[in-house]
FIFITI-244866 format. One record per residue (C-alpha): y, z, x; residue in three letters. Coordinates in pm, whole numbers, padded with zeros to 5 digits, always signed. Each point is the difference from the previous one (the first is absolute). Layout:
// residues N
YZXALA
...
//
This chain:
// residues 746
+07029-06690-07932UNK
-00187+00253-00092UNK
-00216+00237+00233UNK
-00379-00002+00002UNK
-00112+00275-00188UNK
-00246+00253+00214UNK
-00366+00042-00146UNK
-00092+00326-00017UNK
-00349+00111+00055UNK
-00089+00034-00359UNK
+00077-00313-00078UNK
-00306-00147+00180UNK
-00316-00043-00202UNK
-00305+00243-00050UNK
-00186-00235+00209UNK
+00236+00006+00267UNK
+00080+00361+00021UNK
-00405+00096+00025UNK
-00009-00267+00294UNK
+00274+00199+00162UNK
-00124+00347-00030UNK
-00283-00022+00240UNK
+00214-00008+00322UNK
+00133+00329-00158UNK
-00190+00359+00104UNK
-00091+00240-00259UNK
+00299+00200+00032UNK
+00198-00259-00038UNK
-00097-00136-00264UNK
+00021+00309-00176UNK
+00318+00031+00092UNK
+00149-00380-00068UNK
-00150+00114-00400UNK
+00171+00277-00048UNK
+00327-00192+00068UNK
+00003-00101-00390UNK
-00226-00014-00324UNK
-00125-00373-00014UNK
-00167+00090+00352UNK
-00226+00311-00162UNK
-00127-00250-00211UNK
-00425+00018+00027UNK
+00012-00376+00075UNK
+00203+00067+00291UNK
-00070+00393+00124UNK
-00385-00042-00079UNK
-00032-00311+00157UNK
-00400-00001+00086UNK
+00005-00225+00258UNK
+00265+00240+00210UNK
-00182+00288-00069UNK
-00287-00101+00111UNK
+00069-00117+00304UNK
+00233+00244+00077UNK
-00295+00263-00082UNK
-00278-00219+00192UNK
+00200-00065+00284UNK
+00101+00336+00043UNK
-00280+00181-00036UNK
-00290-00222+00027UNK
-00120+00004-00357UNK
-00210-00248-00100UNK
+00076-00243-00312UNK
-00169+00106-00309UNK
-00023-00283-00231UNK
-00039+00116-00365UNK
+00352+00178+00017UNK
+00198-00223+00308UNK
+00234-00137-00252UNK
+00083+00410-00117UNK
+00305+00018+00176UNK
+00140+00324-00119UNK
-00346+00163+00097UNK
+00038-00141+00383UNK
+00352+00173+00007UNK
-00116+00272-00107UNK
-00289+00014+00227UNK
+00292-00079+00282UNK
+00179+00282-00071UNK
-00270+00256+00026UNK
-00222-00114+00244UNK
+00233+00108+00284UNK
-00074+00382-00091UNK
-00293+00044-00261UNK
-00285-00248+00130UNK
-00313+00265+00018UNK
-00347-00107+00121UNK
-00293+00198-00231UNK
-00388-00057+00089UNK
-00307+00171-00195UNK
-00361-00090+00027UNK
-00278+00068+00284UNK
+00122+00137+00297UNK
-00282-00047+00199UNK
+00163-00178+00303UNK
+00366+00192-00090UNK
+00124-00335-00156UNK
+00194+00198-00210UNK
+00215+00094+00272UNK
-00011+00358-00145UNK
+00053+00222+00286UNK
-00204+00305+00081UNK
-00270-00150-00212UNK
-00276-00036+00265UNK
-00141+00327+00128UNK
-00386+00017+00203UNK
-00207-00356-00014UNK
-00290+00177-00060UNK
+00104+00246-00306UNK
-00108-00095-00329UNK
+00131+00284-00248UNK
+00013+00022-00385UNK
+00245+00227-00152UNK
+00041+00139-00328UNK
+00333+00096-00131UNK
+00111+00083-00349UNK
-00316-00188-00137UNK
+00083-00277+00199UNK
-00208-00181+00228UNK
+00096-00144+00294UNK
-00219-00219+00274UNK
+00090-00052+00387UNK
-00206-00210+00163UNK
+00058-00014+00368UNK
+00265+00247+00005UNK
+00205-00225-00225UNK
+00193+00041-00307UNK
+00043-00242-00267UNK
+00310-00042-00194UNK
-00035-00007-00397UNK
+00371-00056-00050UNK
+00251-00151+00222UNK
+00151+00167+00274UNK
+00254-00139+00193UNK
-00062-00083+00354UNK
+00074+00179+00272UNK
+00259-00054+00237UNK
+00097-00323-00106UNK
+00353+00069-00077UNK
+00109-00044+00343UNK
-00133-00314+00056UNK
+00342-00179-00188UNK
-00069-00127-00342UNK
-00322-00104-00106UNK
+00000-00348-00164UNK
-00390-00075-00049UNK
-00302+00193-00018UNK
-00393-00149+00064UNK
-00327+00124-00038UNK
-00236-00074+00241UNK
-00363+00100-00038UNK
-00036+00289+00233UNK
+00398+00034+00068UNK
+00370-00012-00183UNK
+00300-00205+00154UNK
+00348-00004-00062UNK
+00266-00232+00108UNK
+00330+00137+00077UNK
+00394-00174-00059UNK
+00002-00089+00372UNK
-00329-00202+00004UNK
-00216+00270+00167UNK
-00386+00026-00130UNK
-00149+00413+00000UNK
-00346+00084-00088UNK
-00210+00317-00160UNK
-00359-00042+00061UNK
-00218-00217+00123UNK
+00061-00395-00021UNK
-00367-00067+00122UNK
-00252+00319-00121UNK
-00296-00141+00093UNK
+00112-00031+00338UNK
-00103+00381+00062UNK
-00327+00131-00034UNK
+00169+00287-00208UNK
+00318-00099-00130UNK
+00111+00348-00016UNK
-00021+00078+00376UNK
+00320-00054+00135UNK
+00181-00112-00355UNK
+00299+00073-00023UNK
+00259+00076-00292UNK
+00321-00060+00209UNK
+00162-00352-00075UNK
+00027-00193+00283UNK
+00213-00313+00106UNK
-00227-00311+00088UNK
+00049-00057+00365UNK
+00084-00350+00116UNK
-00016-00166+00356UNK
+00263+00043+00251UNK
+00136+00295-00190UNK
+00175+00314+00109UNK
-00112+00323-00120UNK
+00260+00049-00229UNK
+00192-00303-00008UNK
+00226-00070-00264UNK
+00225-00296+00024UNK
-00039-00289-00201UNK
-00283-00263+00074UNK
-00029-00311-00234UNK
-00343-00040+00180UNK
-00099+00363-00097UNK
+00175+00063-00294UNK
-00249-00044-00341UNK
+00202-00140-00312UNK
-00327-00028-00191UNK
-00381+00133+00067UNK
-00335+00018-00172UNK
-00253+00298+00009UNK
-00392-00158-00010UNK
-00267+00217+00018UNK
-00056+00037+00336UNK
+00326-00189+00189UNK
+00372-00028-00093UNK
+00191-00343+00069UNK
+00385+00040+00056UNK
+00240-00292-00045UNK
+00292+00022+00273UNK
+00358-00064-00096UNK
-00050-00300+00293UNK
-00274-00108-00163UNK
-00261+00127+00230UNK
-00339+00132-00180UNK
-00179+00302+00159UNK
-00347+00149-00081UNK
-00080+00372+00002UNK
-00355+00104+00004UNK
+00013+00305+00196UNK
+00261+00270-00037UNK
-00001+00125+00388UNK
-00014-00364+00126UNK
+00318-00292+00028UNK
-00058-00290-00220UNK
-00085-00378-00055UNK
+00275-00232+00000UNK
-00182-00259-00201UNK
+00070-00329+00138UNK
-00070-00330-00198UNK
-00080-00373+00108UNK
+00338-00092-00120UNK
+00339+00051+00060UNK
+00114+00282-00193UNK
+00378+00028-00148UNK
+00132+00300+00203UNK
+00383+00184+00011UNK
+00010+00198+00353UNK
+00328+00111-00104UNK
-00149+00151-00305UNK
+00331-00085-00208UNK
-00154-00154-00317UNK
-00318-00250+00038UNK
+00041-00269-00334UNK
-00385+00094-00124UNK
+00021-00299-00120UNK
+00016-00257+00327UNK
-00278-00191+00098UNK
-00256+00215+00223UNK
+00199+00354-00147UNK
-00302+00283-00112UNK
+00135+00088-00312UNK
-00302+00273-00068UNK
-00273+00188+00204UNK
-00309+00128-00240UNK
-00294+00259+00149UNK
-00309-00025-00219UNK
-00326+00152-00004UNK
-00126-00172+00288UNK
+00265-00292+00070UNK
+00336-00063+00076UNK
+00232-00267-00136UNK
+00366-00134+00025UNK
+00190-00245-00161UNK
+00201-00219+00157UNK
+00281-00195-00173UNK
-00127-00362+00036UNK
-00330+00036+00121UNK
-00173+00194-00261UNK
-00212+00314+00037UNK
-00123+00042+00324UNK
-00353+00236+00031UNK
-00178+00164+00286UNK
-00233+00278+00052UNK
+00114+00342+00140UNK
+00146+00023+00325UNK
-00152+00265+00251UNK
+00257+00165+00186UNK
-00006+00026+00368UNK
-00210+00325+00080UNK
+00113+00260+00287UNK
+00092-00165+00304UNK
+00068-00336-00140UNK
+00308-00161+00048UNK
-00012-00308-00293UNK
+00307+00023-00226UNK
-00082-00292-00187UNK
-00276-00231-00111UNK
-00051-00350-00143UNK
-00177-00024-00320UNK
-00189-00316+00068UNK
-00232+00087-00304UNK
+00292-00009-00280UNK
-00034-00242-00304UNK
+00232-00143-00229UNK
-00012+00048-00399UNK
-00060-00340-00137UNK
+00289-00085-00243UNK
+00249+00294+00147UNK
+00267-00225+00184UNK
+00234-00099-00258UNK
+00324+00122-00021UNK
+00281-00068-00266UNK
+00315-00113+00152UNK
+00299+00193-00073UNK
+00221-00079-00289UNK
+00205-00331+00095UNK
-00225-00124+00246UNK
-00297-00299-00014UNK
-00343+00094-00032UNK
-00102-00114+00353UNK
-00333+00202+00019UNK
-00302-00202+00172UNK
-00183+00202-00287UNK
+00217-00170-00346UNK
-00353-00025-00209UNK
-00014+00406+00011UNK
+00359+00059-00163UNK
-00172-00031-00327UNK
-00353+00112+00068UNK
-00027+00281+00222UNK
+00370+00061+00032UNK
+00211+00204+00318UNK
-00234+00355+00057UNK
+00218+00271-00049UNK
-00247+00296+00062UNK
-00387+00063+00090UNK
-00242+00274+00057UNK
-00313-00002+00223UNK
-00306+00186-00178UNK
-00363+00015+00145UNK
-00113-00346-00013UNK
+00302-00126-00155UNK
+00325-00155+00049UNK
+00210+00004-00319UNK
+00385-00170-00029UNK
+00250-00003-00292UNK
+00244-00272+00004UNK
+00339-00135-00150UNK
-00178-00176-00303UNK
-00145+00373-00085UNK
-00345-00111+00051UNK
-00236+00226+00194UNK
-00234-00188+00299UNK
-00367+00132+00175UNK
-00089-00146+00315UNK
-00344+00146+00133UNK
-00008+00139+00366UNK
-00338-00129+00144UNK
-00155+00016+00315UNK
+00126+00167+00363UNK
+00270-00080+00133UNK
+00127-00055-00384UNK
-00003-00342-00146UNK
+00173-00092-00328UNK
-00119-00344-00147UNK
+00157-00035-00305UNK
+00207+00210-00284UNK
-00073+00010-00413UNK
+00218+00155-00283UNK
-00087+00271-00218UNK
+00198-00044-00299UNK
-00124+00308-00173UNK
+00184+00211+00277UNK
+00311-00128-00111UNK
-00022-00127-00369UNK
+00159+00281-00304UNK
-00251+00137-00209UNK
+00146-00249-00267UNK
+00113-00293+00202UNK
-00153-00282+00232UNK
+00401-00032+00170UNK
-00075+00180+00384UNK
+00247+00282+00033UNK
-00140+00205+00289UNK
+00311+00189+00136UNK
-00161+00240+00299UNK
-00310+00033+00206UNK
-00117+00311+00148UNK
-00361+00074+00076UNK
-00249+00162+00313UNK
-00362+00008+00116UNK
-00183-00107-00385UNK
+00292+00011-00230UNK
+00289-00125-00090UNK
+00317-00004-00253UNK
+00222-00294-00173UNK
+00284+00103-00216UNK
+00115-00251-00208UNK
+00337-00077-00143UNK
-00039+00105-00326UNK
-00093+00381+00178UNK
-00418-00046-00050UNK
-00203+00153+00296UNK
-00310-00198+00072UNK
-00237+00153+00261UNK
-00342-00141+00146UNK
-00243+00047+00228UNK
-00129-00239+00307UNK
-00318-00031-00233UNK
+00215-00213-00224UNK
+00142-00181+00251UNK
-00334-00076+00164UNK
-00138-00133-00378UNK
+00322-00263-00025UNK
-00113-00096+00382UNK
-00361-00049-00073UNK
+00123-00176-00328UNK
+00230-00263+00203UNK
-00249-00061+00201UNK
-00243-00131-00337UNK
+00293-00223-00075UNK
+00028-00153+00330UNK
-00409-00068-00004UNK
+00033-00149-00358UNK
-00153+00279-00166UNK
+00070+00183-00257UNK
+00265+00268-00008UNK
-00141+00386-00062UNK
+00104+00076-00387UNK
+00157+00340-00079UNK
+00172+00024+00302UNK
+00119+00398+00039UNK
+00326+00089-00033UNK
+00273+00214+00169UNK
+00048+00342-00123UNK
+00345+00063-00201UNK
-00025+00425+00042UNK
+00183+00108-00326UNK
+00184+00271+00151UNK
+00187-00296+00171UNK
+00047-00249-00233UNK
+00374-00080-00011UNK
+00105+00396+00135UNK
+00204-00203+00264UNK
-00174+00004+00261UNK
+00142-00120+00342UNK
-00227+00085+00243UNK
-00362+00058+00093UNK
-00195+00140+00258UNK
-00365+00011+00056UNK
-00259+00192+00207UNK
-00362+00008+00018UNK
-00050+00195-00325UNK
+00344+00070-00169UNK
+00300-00154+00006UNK
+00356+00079-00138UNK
+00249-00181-00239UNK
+00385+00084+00034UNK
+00230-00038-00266UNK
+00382-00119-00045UNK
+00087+00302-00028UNK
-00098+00161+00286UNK
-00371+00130-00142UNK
-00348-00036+00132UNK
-00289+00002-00184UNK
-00331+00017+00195UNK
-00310-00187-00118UNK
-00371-00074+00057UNK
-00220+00274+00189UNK
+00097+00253+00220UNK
-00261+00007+00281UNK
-00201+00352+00001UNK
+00325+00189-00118UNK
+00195-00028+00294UNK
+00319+00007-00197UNK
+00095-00408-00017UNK
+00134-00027-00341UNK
+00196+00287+00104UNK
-00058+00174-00331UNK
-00116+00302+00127UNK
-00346+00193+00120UNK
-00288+00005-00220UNK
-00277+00255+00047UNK
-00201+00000-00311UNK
-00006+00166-00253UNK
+00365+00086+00063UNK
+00258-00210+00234UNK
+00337-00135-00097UNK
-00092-00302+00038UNK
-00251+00024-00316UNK
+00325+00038-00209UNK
+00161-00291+00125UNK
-00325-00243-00102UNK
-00203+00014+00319UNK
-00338+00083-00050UNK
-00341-00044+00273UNK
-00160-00314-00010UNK
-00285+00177+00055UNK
+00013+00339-00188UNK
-00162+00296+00244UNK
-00054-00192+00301UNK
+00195+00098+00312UNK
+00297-00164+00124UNK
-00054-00314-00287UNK
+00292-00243-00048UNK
+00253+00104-00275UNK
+00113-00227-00307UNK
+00229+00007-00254UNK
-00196+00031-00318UNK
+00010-00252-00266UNK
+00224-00012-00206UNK
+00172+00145+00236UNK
-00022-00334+00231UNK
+00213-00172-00221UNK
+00293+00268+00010UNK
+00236+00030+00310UNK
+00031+00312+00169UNK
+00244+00047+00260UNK
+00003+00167+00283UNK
+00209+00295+00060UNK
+00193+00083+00260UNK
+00215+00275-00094UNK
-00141+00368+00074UNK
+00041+00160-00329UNK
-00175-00225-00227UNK
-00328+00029+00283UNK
+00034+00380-00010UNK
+00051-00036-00417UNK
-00377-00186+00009UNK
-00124+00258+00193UNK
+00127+00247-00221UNK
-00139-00136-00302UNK
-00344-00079+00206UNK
-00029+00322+00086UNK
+00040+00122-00357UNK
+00337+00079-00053UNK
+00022+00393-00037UNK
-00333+00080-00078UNK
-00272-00230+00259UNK
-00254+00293-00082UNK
-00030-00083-00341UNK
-00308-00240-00047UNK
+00169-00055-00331UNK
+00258-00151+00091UNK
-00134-00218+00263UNK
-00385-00051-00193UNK
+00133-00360-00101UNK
+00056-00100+00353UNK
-00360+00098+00128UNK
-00189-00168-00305UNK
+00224-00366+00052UNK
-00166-00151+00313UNK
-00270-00206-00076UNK
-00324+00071+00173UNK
-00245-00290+00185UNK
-00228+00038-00345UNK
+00264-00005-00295UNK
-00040-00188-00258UNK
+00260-00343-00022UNK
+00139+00207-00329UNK
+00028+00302+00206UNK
+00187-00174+00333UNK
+00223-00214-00283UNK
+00121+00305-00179UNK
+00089+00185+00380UNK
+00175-00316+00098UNK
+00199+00013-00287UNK
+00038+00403+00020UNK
+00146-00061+00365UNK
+00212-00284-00042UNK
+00158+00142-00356UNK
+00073+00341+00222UNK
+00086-00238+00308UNK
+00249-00126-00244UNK
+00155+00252-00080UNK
+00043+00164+00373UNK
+00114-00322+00067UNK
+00275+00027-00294UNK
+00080+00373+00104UNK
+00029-00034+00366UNK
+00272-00296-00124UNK
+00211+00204-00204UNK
-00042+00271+00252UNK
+00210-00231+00237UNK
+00225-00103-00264UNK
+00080+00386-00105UNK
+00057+00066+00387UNK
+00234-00273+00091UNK
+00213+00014-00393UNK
+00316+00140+00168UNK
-00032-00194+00330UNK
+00192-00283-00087UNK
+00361+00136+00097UNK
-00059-00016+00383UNK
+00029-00258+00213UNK
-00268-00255+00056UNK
-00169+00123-00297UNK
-00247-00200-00205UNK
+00234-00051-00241UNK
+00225-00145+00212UNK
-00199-00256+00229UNK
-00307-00022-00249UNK
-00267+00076+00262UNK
-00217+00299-00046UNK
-00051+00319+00210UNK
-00247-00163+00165UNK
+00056-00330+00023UNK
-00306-00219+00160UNK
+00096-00274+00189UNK
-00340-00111+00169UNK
-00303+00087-00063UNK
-00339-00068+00241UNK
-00349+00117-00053UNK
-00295-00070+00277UNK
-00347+00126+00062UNK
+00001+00386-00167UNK
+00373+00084+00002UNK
+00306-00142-00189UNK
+00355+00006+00137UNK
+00374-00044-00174UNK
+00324-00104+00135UNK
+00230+00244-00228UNK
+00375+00079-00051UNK
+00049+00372-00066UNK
+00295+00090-00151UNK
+00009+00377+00103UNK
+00296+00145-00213UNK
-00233-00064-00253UNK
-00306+00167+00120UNK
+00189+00309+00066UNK
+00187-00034-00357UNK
-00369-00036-00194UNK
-00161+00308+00226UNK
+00294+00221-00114UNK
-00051-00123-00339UNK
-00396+00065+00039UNK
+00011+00359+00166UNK
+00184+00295-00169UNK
+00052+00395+00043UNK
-00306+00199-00045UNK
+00104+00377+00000UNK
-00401+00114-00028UNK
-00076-00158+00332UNK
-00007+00304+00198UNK
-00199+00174-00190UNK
-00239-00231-00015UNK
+00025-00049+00397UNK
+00122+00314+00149UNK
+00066-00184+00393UNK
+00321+00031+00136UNK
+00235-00293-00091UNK
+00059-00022+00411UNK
-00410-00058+00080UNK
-00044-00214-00272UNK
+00327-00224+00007UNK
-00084-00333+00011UNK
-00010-00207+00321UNK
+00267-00284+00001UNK
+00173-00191+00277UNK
+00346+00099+00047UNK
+00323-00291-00026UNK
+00156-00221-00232UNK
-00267-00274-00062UNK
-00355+00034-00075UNK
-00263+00023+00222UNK
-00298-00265-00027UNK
-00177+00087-00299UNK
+00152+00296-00082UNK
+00384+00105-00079UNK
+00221+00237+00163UNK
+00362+00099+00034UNK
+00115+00236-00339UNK
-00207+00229-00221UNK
-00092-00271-00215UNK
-00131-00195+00291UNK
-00174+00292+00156UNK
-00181+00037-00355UNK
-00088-00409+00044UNK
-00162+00063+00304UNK
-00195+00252-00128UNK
-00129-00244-00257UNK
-00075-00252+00242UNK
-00189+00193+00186UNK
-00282-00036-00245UNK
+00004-00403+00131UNK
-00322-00130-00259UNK
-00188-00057+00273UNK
-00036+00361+00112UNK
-00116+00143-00300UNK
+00166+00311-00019UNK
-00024+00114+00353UNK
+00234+00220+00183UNK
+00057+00191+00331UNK
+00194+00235-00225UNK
-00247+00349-00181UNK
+00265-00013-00226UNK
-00004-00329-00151UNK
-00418+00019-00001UNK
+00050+00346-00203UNK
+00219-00153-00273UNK
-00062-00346-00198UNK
+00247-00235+00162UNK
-00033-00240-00297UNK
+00189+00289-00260UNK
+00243+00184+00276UNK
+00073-00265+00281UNK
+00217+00284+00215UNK
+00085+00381-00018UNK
+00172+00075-00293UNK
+00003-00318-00183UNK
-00263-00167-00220UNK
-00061-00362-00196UNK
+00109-00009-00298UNK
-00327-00084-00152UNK
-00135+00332+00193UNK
-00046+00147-00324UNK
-00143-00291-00222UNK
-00352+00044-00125UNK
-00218-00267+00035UNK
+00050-00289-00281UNK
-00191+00008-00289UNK
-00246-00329-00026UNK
-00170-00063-00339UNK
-00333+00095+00097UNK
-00362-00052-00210UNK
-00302+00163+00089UNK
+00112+00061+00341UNK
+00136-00347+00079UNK
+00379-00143-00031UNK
+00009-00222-00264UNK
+00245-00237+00190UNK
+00301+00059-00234UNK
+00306+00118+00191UNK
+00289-00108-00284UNK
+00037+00323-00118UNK
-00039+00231+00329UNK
+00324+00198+00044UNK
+00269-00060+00265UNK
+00102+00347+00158UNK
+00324+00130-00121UNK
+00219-00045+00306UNK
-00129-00368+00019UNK
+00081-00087-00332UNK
+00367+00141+00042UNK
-00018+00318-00184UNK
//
């Protein structure tokens, strides 16, 4: 009789195999592929559902929708995270929410320096950031898997569950929010805590968090819910009239059992939750116990349920026993919502997009309606909203086929007063507006948004952001750089005033400008390459070549001709910076690709965004540097210059430039060989300092042509590029202005 033959392992199915890979850890996993070719396969080594777990669980990421079925991108996102997860703020600094360190200097100072015909503004004794700068002393606090922006403050959320904060959560609070601000990050205490404690709470430890304007809700891995509304002070343990699903041991709570908070949201002036079987649950800001209080938790006898929020699809296999079955194919299972001022607004599993208005105090919620045009193609009545992201009066839907809508709570406020026609048998408003579809947007896959009071930001599959809407009185939002009219980099990237020679006025991108993306940059040399080329290359004294810049900006009184042709003049030249500062990076990084963890090899860029947040005046990014590559495109950037001391006669020993000392690099800054010293010095001009310096050498010499002794840019000799120019204007046409030599390869 013959023996039973043994089955091996690759004789299971597909389907079987991917069911047995998730008791497996990451490294081995890794490992059990290697073994042989038909495990490398991408149906098997990119498996999207193990890789992102394995990256969520592990570092507390959250789920991004538009790409959760990428699976090669969450491996690769596994894989670096552990060492090259960066935290980079820019905006107002007014409350040191930037978590920029040495940034706040006398209360009462208010300075205005000048600096290489560059203006810069403190107000308070606060500096703004124009570019991104990475935050300060973050890189001790683990890895950093999420990044909020709150309206006075900036949180992060760290791999072990522990919440830190820059700022202020509440700024109103103070009767000057810059008396006793503080730039330092600090943990958010809890009750019953040691000074210092460490282990392992489920109770304490956050898996998931939301920044609202003034208060930040935490989610607990036991499925508590806490309430911060005062950085000094413990906070709420919000306690509901029902029986809530919790895990005390903190070893994996199924989001998905009756009672279990799947989601906590802060809003403008509200807080929310949803609960798997119960709906979305509402309830006004909780105050936190003041000094000398004891509370550690309150009931929130004032919450109200979302009509029409209950249902929930069974899992595959199982009977649809919901007490709800009428809503599986009207409203559907709510997969994600957003709280703006006023509003309540939920996406669900049939991709249509729901308002519910928030009434009266404590909150009440009587009923929900559809807006189909939030959710509807530009060429299709099917509803294909795929994610909802919005704050305070705006909000974003990105739809399957990669269209970005975006509205404002007046819109939502017409379809409310509309319903309400229908429901008193009158008739409907005609021409009802529509959402915005910003062209810069339109299917650039997009995967996330994130909104603020005046701008908000748009990142990219491929690791870009582009900023949008207004930056609020040039505080450096859009992260595009200063602007000081009539010069400013900023003016070559698109910004322009909203209001032309009035101080401190909000910043724009200028159409057609607006309908172009411009990323943000977060590399040094490009920034200093702008600033180079703001400044007027080798020659800024000669009005000739920098007449065309003065005569763009349209004045208060121009003619609609007259603003027309400068909006074209700045976006054609906007272009064409835009193009440059592209190929710049390209040029930098062409021989990068034989190291390890290259772009080439793992297909993420230098910078590679992974989150981005945006809140009140400042923006914030979650970003994977890959630093072999920064140092590789500096040393491309910076060359030899054998005229440099004779152009600065200073010793080579007072002038050397000041760099930590080790093997990795500091925060914001890079140390450790000569090519990391020369980094450093780089970063030391930061975007949002504007060409400071504690060094007389570096204020003697432009930084933006010779970054250290002895070396300079290669563009340190370019002149500045020849526009077509009429009558003292640029004519807008940039097809034929010349590339410098070394950029196009020669």
């Amino acid at each position: 009789m013959d023996s039973p033959s043994k089955l091996k392992l690759l004789d299971l199915p597909v389907d079987v195999l991917l069911l047995i890979f998730p008791y497996l850890d990451a490294k081995s996993f890794l490992s059990l592929c290697a073994t042989c070719k038909a495990l490398q396969s991408p149906e098997i080594i990119d498996d999207a559902p193990y890789w992102s777990s394995a990256t969520r669980t592990t570092f507390r990421v959250p789920n991004q929708p538009v790409i959760e079925h990428d699976g090669r991108r969450w491996r690769r996102l596994y894989q670096r995270m552990f060492t090259q997860s960066r935290v980079f703020t820019w905006g107002s600094n007014g409350t040191g929410g930037l978590g920029h360190v040495n940034e706040l200097t006398d209360p009462n100072q208010l300075s205005l320096s000048v600096a290489r015909g560059r203006r810069q503004m403190r107000y308070g004794g606060t500096r703004d950031a124009h570019y991104p700068r990475e935050m300060d002393k973050t890189r001790k606090l683990g890895i950093i898997a999420d990044v909020q922006c709150g309206g006075w403050s900036t949180t992060l959320l760290n791999d072990k569950g522990r919440l830190f904060t820059a700022g202020e959560i509440d700024g109103e609070r103070r009767l000057s929010v810059m008396r006793g601000a503080s730039t330092d990050l600090r943990p958010l205490k809890f009750p019953f805590e040691e000074e210092g404690e460490e282990k392992y709470v489920p109770r304490r430890a956050i898996r998931q968090f939301s920044a609202g304007r003034k208060h930040i809700l935490g989610l607990a891995d036991s499925g508590a819910t806490w309430c911060w509304s005062e950085l000094n002070n413990n906070p709420v343990e919000i306690r509901f009239l029902f029986d809530v699903a919790m895990d005390p041991t903190g070893k994996g709570l199924d989001t998905r059992r009756h009672g279990a908070v799947r989601k906590v949201v802060a809003g403008w002036d509200k807080s929310a939750a949803l609960i798997s079987g119960l709906g979305i649950k509402c309830w006004d800001i909780r105050r936190q116990p003041g000094d000398g209080e004891t509370v550690d938790a309150r009931l929130v006898p004032d919450e109200c349920t979302v009509p029409e929020t209950q249902f929930q699809r069974p899992e595959k296999g199982r009977a649809n026993d919901s007490p709800w079955p009428e809503l599986a194919d009207t409203v559907g299972e709510v997969l994600n919502f957003i709280l703006l001022e006023g509003y309540l607004v939920f996406i669900t599993d049939l991709k249509k997009i729901f308002v519910a208005k928030l009434e009266g105090n404590p909150t009440n919620v009587s009923r929900i309606i559809e807006i189909p045009a939030l959710s509807h193609p530009e060429d299709s009545d099917v509803p294909s909203a795929k994610h909802l992201q919005g704050s305070f009066r705006t909000l974003g839907v990105i739809l399957e086929n990669g269209e970005v809508l975006v509205a404002e709570n007046v819109l939502l406020e017409i379809y409310w007063d509309n319903s309400i026609r229908l429901l008193n048998l009158h008739p409907p408003f005609s021409n009802l507006p529509q959402p915005t579809r910003p062209a810069s947007l339109q299917k650039q896959n997009v995967i996330s948004l994130a909104f603020a009071d005046y701008h908000y930001l748009a990142l990219h599959a491929s690791g870009a952001i582009t900023p949008h809407g207004a930056e609020p009185q040039g505080t450096g939002a859009l992260g595009l750089g200063p602007l000081a009219p009539p010069t400013g980099p900023a003016l070559l990237r698109g910004l322009i005033p909203s209001r032309p020679r009035q101080f401190r006025s909000n910043v724009i991108l200028a159409p057609p400008s607006n309908s172009l993306s411009r990323k943000i940059w977060f590399d040094a040399p490009r920034q200093r390459w702008l600033e180079f080329m703001n400044n007027g290359a080798t020659d800024p004294d000669t009005s000739a070549a920098r007449a065309p810049w003065t005569n763009i900006m349209p004045l208060p009184n121009a003619t609609t001709e007259a603003q027309q042709r400068a909006f074209r003049t700045i976006g054609a030249v906007s272009d064409w910076v835009e193009a440059a500062g592209e190929r710049i990076l390209r040029w930098a990084l062409g021989n990068a690709g034989a190291g390890k963890g290259t772009a080439e090899e793992d297909g993420l860029a230098m910078h590679f965004s992974l989150a981005v947040s945006a809140g009140g005046w400042h923006s914030a990014a979650l970003v994977l540097v890959n630093e072999e590559q920064e140092r590789h495109e500096y040393a491309r950037c910076v060359v030899e210059d054998p005229d440099y001391y004779r152009r600065y006669p200073a010793s080579p020993e007072s002038s050397a430039p000041t760099a930590s000392k080790g093997g990795g690099r500091a925060e914001g800054s890079s140390a450790g060989s000569d090519t990391e010293n020369a980094t450093a010095a780089a970063r030391r001009w930061d975007g949002h300092s504007e060409g400071d310096s504690d060094n007389d050498e570096d204020d003697a010499r432009d930084t933006t042509r010779f970054p250290e002794p002895g070396k300079k840019y290669v563009w340190a000799d370019d002149p500045f590029p020849v526009f077509p120019a009429r009558e003292g204007r640029l004519t807008g046409e940039t097809a034929e202005v010349e590339l410098p030599a070394w950029l196009r390869g020669e």
